[in-house]
C-alpha angles and dihedrals in degrees: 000000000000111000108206110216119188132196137187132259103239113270137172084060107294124128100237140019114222078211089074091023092057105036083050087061099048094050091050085056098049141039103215096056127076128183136221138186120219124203122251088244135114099207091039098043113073095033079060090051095048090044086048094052096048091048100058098010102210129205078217134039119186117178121197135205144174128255120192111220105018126117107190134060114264130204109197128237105190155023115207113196095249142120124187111144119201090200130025117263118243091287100053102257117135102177109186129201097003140140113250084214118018106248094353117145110285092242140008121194125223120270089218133101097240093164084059098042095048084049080058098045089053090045089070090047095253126137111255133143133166113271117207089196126060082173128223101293133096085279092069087028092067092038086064094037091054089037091048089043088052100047088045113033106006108039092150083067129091116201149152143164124259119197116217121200125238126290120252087242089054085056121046099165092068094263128160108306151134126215115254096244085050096052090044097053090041073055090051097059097049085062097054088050101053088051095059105029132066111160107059124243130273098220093186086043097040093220134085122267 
């Protein structure tokens, strides 16, 4: 089975993202992974995801960001249908208080086990940790998009959005980070986790449910 991970441009001014670094790393150590780079923008992102998705047809699609100030790995829960950007994306839109899709449903939640990923994660003695917000950035935007394309075109398909911190590079004063290999191998066993487990973990039961 191919497992489709996808990464950001850098945006904000900085000159990568550990999104595309670390989903690049991941692909050049396995064959059934590819990886892809979206655009930091809200009109080209999702267009690049669907054309992605047509082009190596996963059985998996995993899509990474970046999230500023965080120092764990995070797999993502859910998508709410919801754009307000705080800065503008690489080609200068800011939309404020918009639907990602027009009537769509106000929220759709990952197809991916992220208790047991983040089990994983931990398992290889990484940070990681399950997020409840993917925020209002392209980030979220492209969450929703996968999760609305899914539910409508590609319903054969399981996917979901991780957040990886800042790199060590992005934040010179010792702020919150994780350097870009460890990022990359918490990635990989998310992947490893998403190709053997369907049902996601009980955490207070300690089996899956």
């Amino acid at each position: 089975m191919t497992v489709l991970l996808t990464g950001f441009a850098p945006f904000g001014g900085s000159a990568s993202n550990p999104s595309w670094q670390a989903v690049s790393l991941v692909a050049a150590r396995r064959e059934d992974v590819v990886a892809v780079e979206l655009p930091c923008e809200f009109d080209a992102s999702l267009p690049a995801l669907r054309a992605a998705i047509e082009q190596y047809r996963p059985a998996v699609v995993v899509c990474v960001g970046q999230a500023g100030g965080r120092t764990d790995v995070t797999p993502e829960r859910v998508a709410i249908n919801l754009v307000d950007a705080r800065i503008p994306d690489n080609a200068g839109a800011q939309p404020v208080d918009v639907p990602v899709v027009a009537n769509g449903p106000a929220a759709y939640f990952t197809s991916l086990p992220v208790k047991a990923a983040v089990a994983a994660i931990h398992a290889a003695g990484l940070p990681g940790s399950v997020s409840h917000t993917a925020g209002t950035y392209v980030c979220n935007q492209v969450f929703y998009g996968l999760m609305h394309l899914l539910a409508t075109d590609f319903p054969e398909l399981r996917g979901g959005f991780v957040h990886v911190p800042s790199s060590p590079e992005q934040v010179p004063d010792a702020g919150p980070s994780l350097p870009v290999e460890k990022s990359a191998a918490a990635l990989e066993a998310v992947v490893e986790t998403v190709l053997s487990v369907r049902e996601d973990l009980d955490v207070s039961a300690g089996t899956l449910n």
